[in-house]
C-alpha positions as CSV (number, residue, x, y, z in Angstrom):
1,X,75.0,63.3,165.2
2,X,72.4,61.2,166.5
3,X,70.9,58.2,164.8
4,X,67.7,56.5,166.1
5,X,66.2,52.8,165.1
6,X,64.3,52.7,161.8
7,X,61.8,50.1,160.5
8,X,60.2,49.6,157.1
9,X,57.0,49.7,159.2
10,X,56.4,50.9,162.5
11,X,53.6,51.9,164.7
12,X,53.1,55.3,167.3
13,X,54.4,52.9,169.6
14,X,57.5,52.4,168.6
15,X,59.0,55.7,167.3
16,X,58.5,56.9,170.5
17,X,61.3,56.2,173.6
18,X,64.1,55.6,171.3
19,X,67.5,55.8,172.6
20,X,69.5,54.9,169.4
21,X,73.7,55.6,168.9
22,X,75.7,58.4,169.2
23,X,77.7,59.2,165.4
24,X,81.2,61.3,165.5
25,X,82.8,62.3,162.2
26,X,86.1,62.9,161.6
27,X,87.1,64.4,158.1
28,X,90.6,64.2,157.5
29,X,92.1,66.5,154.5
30,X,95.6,65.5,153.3
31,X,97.0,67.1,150.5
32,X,98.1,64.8,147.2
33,X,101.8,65.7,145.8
34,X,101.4,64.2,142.9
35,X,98.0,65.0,141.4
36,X,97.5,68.1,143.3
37,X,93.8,67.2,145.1
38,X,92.9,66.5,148.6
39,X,92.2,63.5,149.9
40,X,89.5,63.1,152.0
41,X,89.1,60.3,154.7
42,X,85.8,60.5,156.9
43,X,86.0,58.5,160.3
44,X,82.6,57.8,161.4
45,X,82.4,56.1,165.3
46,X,79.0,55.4,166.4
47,X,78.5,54.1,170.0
48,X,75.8,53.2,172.5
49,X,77.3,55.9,174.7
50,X,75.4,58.6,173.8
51,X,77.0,61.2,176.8
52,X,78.7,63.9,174.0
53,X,81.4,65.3,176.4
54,X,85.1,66.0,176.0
55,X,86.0,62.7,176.7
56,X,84.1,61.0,174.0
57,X,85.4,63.5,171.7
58,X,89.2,62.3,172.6
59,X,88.3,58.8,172.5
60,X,87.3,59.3,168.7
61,X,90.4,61.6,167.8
62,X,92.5,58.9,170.0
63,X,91.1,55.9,167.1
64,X,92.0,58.6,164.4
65,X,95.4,59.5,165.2
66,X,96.4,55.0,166.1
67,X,94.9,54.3,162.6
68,X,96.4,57.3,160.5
69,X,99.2,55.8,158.0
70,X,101.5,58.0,157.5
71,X,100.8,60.1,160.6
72,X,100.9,63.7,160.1
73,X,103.0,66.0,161.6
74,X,101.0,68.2,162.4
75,X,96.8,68.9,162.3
76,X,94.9,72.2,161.8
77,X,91.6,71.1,163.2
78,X,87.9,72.9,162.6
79,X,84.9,72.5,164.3
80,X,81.4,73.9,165.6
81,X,81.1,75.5,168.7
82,X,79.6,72.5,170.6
83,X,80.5,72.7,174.3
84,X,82.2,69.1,174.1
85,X,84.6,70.7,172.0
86,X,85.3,74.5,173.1
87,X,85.6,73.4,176.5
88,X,88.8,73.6,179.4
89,X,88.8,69.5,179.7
90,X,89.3,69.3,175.6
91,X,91.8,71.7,175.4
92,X,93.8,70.2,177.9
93,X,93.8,67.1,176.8
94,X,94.6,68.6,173.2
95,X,97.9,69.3,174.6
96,X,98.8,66.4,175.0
97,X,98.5,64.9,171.3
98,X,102.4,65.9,171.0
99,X,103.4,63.8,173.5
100,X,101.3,60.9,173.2
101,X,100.6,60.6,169.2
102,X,103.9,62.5,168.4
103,X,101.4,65.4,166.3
104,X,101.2,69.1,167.1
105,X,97.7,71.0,166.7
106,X,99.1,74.2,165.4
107,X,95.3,75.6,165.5
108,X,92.1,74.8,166.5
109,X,89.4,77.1,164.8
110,X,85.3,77.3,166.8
111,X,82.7,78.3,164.3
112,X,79.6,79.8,165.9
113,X,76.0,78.7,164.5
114,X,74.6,79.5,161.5
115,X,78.8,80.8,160.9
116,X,79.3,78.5,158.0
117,X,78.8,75.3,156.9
118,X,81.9,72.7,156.1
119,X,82.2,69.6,154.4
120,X,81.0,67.6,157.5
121,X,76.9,69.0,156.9
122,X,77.6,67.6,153.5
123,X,78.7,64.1,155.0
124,X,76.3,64.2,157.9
125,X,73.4,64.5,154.7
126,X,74.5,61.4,152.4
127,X,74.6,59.6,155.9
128,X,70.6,60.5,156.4
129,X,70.1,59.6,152.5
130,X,72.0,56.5,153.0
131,X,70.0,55.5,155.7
132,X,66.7,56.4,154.4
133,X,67.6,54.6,151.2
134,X,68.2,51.3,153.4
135,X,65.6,51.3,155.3
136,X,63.0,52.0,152.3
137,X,64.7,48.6,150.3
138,X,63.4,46.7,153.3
139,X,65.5,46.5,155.4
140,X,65.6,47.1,159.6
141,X,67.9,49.7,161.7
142,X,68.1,48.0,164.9
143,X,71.4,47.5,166.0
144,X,74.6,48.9,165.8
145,X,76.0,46.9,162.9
146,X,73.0,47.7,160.8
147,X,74.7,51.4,160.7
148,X,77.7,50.1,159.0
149,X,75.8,48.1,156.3
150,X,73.9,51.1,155.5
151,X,76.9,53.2,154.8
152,X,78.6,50.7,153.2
153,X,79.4,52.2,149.6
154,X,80.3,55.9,150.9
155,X,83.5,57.2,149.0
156,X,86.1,57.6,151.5
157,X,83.9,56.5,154.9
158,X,85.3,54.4,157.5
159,X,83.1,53.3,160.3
160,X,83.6,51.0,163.3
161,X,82.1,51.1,166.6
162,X,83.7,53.1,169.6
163,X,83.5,52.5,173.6
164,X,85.0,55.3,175.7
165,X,86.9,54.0,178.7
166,X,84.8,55.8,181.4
167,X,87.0,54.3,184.5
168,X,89.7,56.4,183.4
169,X,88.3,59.5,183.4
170,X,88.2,62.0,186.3
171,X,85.1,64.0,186.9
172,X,86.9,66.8,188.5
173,X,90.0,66.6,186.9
174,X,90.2,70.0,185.3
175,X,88.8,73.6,186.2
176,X,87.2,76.0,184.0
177,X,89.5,78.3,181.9
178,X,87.9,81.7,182.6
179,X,86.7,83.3,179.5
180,X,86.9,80.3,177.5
181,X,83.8,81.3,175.7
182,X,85.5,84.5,174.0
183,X,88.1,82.5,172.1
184,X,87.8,81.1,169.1
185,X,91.3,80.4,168.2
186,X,93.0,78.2,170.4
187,X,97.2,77.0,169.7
188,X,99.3,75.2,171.3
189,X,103.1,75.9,170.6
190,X,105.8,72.9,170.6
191,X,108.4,75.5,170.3
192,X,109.8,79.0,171.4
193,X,108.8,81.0,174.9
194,X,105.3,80.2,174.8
195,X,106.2,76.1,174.4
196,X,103.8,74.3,176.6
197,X,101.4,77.0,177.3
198,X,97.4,77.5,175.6
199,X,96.8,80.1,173.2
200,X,93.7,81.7,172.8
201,X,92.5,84.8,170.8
202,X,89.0,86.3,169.8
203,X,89.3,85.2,165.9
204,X,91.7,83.2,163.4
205,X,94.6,85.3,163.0
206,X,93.0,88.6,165.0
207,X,93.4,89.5,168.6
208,X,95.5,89.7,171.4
209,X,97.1,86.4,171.8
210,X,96.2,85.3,175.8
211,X,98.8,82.7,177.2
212,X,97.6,79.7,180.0
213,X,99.6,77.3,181.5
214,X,98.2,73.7,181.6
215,X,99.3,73.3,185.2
216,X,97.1,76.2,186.6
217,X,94.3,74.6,185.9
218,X,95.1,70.9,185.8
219,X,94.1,69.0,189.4
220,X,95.8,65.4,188.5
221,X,97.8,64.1,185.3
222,X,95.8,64.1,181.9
223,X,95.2,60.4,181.4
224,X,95.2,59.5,177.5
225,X,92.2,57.9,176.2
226,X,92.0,54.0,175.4
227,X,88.8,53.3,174.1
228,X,87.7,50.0,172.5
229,X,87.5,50.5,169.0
230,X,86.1,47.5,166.8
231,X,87.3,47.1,163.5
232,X,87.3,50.0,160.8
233,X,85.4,49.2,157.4
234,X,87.3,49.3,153.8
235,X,86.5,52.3,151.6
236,X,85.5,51.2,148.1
237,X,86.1,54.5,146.5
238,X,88.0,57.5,146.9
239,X,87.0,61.2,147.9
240,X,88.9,63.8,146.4
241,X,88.7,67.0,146.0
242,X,90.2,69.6,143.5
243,X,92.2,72.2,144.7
244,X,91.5,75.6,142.8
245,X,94.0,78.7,142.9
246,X,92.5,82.4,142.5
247,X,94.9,84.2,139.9
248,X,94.8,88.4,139.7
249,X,92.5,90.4,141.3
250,X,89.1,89.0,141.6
251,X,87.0,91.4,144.3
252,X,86.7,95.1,144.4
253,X,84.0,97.2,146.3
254,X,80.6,96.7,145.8
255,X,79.9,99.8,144.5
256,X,82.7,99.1,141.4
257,X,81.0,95.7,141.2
258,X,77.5,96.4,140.4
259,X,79.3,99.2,138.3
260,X,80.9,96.8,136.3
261,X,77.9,94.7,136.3
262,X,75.5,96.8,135.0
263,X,78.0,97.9,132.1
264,X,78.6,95.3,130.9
265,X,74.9,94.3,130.6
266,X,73.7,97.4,129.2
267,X,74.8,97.2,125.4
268,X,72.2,94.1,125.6
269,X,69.2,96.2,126.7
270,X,67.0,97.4,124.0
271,X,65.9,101.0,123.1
272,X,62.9,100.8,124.7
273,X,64.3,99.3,128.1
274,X,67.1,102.5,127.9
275,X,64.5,104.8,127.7
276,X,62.3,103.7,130.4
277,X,66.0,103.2,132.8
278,X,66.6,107.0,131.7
279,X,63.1,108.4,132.1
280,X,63.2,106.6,135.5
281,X,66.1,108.6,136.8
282,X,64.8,112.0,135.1
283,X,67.4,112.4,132.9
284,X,66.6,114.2,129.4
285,X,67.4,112.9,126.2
286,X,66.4,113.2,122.6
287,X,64.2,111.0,121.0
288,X,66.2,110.3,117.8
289,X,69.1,108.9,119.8
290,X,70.2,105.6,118.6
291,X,71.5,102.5,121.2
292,X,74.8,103.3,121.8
293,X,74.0,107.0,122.5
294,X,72.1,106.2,125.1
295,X,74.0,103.4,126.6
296,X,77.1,106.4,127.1
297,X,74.6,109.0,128.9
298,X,73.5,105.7,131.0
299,X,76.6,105.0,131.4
300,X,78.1,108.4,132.5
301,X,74.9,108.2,135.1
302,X,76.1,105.2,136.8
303,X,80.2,106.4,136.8
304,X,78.8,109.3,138.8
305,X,76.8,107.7,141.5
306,X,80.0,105.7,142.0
307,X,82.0,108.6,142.5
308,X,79.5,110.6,145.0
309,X,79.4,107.2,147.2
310,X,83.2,107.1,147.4
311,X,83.4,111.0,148.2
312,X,80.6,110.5,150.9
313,X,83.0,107.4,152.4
314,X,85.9,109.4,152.2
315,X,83.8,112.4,153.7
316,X,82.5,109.8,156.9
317,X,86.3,108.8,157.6
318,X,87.4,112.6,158.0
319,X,84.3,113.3,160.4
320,X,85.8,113.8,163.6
321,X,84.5,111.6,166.7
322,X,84.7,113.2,170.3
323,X,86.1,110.2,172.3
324,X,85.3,112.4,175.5
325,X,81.6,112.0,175.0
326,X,79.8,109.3,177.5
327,X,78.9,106.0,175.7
328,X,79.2,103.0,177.7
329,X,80.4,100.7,175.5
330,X,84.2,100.2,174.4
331,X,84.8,101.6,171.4
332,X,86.4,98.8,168.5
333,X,85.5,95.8,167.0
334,X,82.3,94.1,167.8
335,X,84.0,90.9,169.6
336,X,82.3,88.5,171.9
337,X,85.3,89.2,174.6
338,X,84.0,93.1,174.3
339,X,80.5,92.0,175.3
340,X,79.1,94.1,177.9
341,X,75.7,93.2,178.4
342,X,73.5,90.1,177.4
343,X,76.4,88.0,178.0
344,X,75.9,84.1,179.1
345,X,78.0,83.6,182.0
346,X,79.0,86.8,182.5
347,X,77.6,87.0,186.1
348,X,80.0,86.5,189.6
349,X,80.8,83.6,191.2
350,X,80.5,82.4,194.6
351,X,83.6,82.8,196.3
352,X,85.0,79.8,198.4
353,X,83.9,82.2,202.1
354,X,80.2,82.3,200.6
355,X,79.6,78.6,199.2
356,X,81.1,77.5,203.0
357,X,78.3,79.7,204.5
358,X,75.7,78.6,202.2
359,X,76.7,75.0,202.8
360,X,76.4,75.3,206.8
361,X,73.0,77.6,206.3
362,X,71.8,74.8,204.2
363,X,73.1,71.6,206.5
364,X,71.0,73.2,209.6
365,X,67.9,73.1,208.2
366,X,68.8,69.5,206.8
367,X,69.3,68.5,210.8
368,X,65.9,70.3,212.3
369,X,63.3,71.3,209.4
370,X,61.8,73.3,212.1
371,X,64.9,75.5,211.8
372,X,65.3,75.7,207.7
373,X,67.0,78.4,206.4
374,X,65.3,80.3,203.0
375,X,67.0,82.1,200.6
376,X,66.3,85.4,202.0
377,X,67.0,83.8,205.3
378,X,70.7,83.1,204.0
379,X,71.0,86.2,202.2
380,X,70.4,88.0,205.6
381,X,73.3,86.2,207.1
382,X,75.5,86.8,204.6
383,X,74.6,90.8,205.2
384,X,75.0,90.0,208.7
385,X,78.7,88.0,208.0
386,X,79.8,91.8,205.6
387,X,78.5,93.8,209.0
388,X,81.2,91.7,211.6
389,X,83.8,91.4,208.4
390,X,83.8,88.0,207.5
391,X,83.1,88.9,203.9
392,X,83.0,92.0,201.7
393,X,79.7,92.9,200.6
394,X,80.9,92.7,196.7
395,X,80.8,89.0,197.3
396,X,77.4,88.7,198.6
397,X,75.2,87.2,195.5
398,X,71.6,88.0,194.7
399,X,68.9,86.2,196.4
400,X,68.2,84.2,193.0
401,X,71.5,83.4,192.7
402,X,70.9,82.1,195.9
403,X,67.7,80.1,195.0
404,X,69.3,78.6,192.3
405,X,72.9,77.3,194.5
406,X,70.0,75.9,196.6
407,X,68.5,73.9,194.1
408,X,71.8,72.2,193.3
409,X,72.6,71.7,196.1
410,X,69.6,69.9,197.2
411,X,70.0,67.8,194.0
412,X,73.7,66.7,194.6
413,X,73.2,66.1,198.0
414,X,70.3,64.0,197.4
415,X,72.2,61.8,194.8
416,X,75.4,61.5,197.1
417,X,73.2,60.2,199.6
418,X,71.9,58.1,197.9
419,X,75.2,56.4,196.2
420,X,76.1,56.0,199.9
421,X,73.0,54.2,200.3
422,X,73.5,51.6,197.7
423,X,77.4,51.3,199.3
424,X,76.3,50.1,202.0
């Protein structure tokens, strides 16, 4: 969440170029033995860091997990699908939290946009009220401690301010899991043959379970975080929550549903209003009939419609499906790791042969512009690099693949150059 500076009154001039402070929330359920509820503790950090990446994200859970009394054993955690948390650097570092907080994430579930909403949209909201509500008593949001004065009052809320040790962290430190995207349960086991590996499978408790080992893709040590974390505020008040147990059977189909529904309601419904329902559906009846008459023939109506859409479901699951016939897409369930086309990031990457030819195509035209290579100029000599067998042409990428490895490349090599610059 992202908070910018509010002032009872402001001019054009200064709601623009705001910068403001970076908020993470953590909500932390715990379950009450003796009156049954949840307890609910919200860790709010906000920060003048405002990078939201994997290592700000373990900074916060590292000021969580030193200031949880008692610690849990374990943690189930939930979150959106933000890339600074379904990423390869957090779920590396996530398996570490046995070892260095003695807790075991038994699951971490990623819930895509517009999915669902938790608790968290519901704390994120009496933040923004809170806020609103201070600034319109007269009061300025300039600085960082202004934040905690307006939250002051929030059942359950902690804040304190949170600075992520950025020396400690190592750019390149971990690679990309491949696939990472299609996962949206992710464990890590403490126990058994899979102890020390990454689990990951297409939905909560659905899937084939896909194993990874830390050290594949791992360059150096994980470090654990030690951010400075200032001092947490006092909750005045409690949040609980009641915990509420479904007894007997509570869903059927929708069909029986609005079956149900609709007799139970009908005994209400005039004469008139039966009349008109009956007429409606062309179904004959005398005029002398009383209520209840034509409640039953309404009701024996609606009993067979239900029956006709559960012999026409039955009737689709006997239909027989040739599996020879051509269709291009796998047959199953409609999950993101079954994606075939329209998928982000679904394209190849440059091999290690072709980013070592780009790089050499690019550095000659760096040492005589007369000599510059284009895109199509580089995609020639990779064609000519699959002709003597260098490469296979299944490697060679497309020239806008081409123009875009060019424009990043400029980029980085502009900026190295000039942090060599400034060294000197």
């Amino acid at each position: 969440m992202r908070i910018l500076p509010k002032r009872i009154r402001e001019t054009k001039q200064d709601f623009y170029a705001k910068r403001g402070w970076a908020l993470h929330t953590v909500l932390v359920y715990s379950k009450n033995q003796e009156s049954n509820e949840l307890e609910i503790q919200a860790f709010d950090h906000w920060s003048n860091d405002n990078r939201q990446d994997a290592w700000f994200t373990a900074s916060s859970f590292d000021a969580v997990f030193t200031l949880l009394d008692p610690k849990p054993k374990w943690v189930i955690v939930m979150s959106d699908n933000g890339p600074h948390y379904h990423c390869s650097e957090t779920m590396a570092l996530v398996s570490k939290w046995a070892e260095w907080y003695n807790i075991e994430c038994k699951k971490w579930c990623f819930l895509e946009a517009g999915e669902a909403k938790t608790s968290i949209d519901s704390h994120h909201a009496q933040i923004s009220h809170a806020i609103k509500r201070y600034v319109r008593l007269g009061f300025d949001l300039t600085t960082g401690e202004d934040i905690e004065k307006a939250l002051d009052g929030l059942s359950g809320t902690a804040i304190a301010y949170l600075k992520p040790n950025r020396d400690q962290r190592s750019q390149s430190n971990v690679k990309t899991i491949p696939g990472i995207s299609n996962w949206f349960e992710w464990s890590w086991p403490t126990e058994g043959p899979l102890a020390g590996y990454i689990c990951a499978r297409d939905l909560p408790n659905f899937g084939e379970m896909m194993t990874f080992s830390v050290s594949k893709f791992t360059k150096t040590e994980l470090v654990q975080p030690e951010p400075m974390v200032g001092e947490h505020s006092k909750a005045s008040l409690k949040w609980t929550m009641p915990i509420y147990r479904a007894s007997g059977k509570l869903i059927f189909s929708m069909a029986l549903m609005a079956f149900q529904f609709n007799r139970s309601h009908l005994l209400r419904w005039t004469v008139d209003k039966l009349k008109d329902e009956l007429n409606r559906r062309n179904i004959h009846f005398d005029i002398g009939m009383g209520q209840g008459e034509l409640v039953n023939l309404l009701k024996q109506e609606i009993g067979e419609e239900s029956q006709i859409g559960e012999e026409s479901r039955e009737d689709f699951s006997k239909t027989d499906i040739d599996e020879n016939q051509i269709f291009h897409l796998q047959l199953g369930w409609a999950l993101k790791c079954n994606q075939k086309y329209g998928k982000k990031g679904s394209g190849k990457r440059l091999v290690k042969e072709v980013v070592t030819a780009l790089t050499h195509f690019f550095m000659v035209g760096q040492r005589d512009p007369s000599d510059r290579y284009t895109a199509k100029d580089m995609l020639d000599g990779l064609k000519e690099m699959a002709e003597n067998g260098e490469i296979t042409t299944e490697v060679i990428p497309s020239l806008k693949t081409i123009e875009n490895w060019i424009t990043r490349y400029s980029s980085l090599s502009k900026k190295k150059h000039a942090e060599r610059f400034l060294e000197e």
